[in-house]
N, C-alpha and C positions, 0 to 999 in steps of 0.2 A: 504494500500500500504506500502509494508517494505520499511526502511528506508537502511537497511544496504549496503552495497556497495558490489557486489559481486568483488572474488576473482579473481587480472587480471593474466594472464598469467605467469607471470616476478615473481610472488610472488611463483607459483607453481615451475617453474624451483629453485630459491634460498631453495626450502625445498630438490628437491632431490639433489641439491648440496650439503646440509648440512649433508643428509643422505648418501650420495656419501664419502664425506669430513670425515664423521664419519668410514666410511668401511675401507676405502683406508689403513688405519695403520693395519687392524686384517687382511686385504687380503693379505698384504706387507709380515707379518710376516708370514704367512700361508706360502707363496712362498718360504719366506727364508728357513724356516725349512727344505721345501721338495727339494730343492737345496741343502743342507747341507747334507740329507741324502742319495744324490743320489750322492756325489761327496764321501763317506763314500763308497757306496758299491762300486762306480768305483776303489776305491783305493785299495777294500778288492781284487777285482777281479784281478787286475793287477798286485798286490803284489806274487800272487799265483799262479805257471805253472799250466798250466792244466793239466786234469788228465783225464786217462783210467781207464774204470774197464773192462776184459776179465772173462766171467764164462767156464771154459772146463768142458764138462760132459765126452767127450769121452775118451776112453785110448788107439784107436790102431796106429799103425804106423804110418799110412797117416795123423790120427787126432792129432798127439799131435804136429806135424809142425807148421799149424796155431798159434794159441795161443801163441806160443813161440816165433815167426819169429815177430810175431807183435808185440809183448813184448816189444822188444828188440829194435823194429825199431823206437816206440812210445819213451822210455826212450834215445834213442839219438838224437831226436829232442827236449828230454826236460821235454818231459812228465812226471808226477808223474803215473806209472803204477800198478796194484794192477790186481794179475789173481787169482781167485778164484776156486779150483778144488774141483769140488765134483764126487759122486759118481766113475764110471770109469776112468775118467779126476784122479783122486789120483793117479792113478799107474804112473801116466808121470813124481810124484816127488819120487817114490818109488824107491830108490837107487838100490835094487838089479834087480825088474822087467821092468825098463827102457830100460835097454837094451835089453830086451827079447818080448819088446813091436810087438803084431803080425798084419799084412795084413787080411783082411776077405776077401775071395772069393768070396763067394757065395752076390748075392745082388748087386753086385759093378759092377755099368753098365760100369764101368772104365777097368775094367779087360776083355783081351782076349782071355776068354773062355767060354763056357755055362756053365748054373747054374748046371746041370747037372754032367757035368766034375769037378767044384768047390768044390762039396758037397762029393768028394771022399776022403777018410781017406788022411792026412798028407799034402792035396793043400792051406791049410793056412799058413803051416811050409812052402811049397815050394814058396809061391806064396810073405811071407817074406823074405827069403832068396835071390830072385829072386832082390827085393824091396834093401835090405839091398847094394847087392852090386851094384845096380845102384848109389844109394847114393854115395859109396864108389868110385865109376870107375869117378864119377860127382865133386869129394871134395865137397859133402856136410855135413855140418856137424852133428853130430852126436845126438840124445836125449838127452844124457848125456853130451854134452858139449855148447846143446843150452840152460839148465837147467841152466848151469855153466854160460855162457855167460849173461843170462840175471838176475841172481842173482849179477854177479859182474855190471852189467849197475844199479843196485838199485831197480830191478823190485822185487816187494812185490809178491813171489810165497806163496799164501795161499791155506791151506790143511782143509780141510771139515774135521772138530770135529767127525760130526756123522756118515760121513760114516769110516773114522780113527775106530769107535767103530763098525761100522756095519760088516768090513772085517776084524776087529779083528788084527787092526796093530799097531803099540808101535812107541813112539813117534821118536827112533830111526832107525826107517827103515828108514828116509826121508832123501835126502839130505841135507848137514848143510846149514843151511840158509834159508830154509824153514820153513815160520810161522806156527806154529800147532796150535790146541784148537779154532779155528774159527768156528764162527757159522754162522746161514744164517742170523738172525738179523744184526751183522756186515755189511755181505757182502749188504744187500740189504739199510745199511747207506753211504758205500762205493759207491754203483748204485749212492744212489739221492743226491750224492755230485759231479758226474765224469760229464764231459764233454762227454766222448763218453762213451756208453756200449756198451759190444759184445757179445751173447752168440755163444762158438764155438762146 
């Protein structure tokens, strides 16, 4: 028959106290740390407007409104704005081609005529000209002074590097103000920094 005294209750609770008593300072500090660095990034985030990124691929008339109009509207709420134009979206900062920016007929369930009638020689020229002076009869303003407009709001109008080389344009076709030499790398660091992205 053993002699030993088994272990009562009261002795088991005083060990996970001990071992409670022992955690309590590495959990404490554990907590602080990640307190510390979550008031770190509240601060980074607060400290910093938010920000847009806009990608325009397109260049014609109707498309280069978007991108611009939102630009503009995002940088007077505050926003840090950044529009990335590649491919046909380039011609919207192309100083001479802006203004010569055209309507597509044909396709455009918007337009009031068949594909048919669309697709006859010079209804693209007419079908902007048509566009142009709506604009105009409307005071809306113009490509070339929403370009303006939102470069003087601070908005970062960036020009696609490669398609710059693909259409074989020189860094002074663009509007002044316009960022050149931009690549998708950039833009796609600019994406996973933005608050909002848009492709337009």
């Amino acid at each position: 028959m053993s002699t030993d005294t088994p272990p009562r209750a009261d002795d088991d609770q005083q060990t996970d106290g001990e071992v409670e008593q022992r955690a309590d300072p590495e959990i404490h500090a554990r907590i602080d740390e990640l307190e510390a660095e979550l008031a770190d990034l509240k601060a980074a985030t607060e400290d910093r407007p938010q920000k847009m990124v806009i990608i325009a691929t397109k260049g014609t008339l109707d498309m280069a409104y978007p991108p611009l109009i939102l630009a503009s509207t995002a940088a007077a709420f505050g926003y840090d704005v950044t529009v990335f134009h590649t491919f046909w979206g380039l011609e919207i900062l192309h100083e001479e081609h802006a203004s010569k920016l055209k309507l597509s007929s044909v396709g455009n369930p918007n337009m009031p005529m068949p594909n048919a009638v669309a697709a006859l020689p010079g209804m693209d020229e007419l079908s902007s000209r048509m566009m142009r002076k709506r604009i105009a009869d409307n005071d809306v303003a113009t490509v070339e002074e929403l370009v303006q407009t939102a470069l003087d709001s601070g908005v970062d109008l960036q020009a696609c590097q490669m398609t710059i080389d693909l259409l074989g344009y020189d860094e002074e076709d663009f509007f002044s103000g316009v960022t050149v030499g931009v690549g998708a790398a950039t833009a796609f660091q600019e994406m996973v920094d933005a608050d909002i992205q848009l492709l337009v």
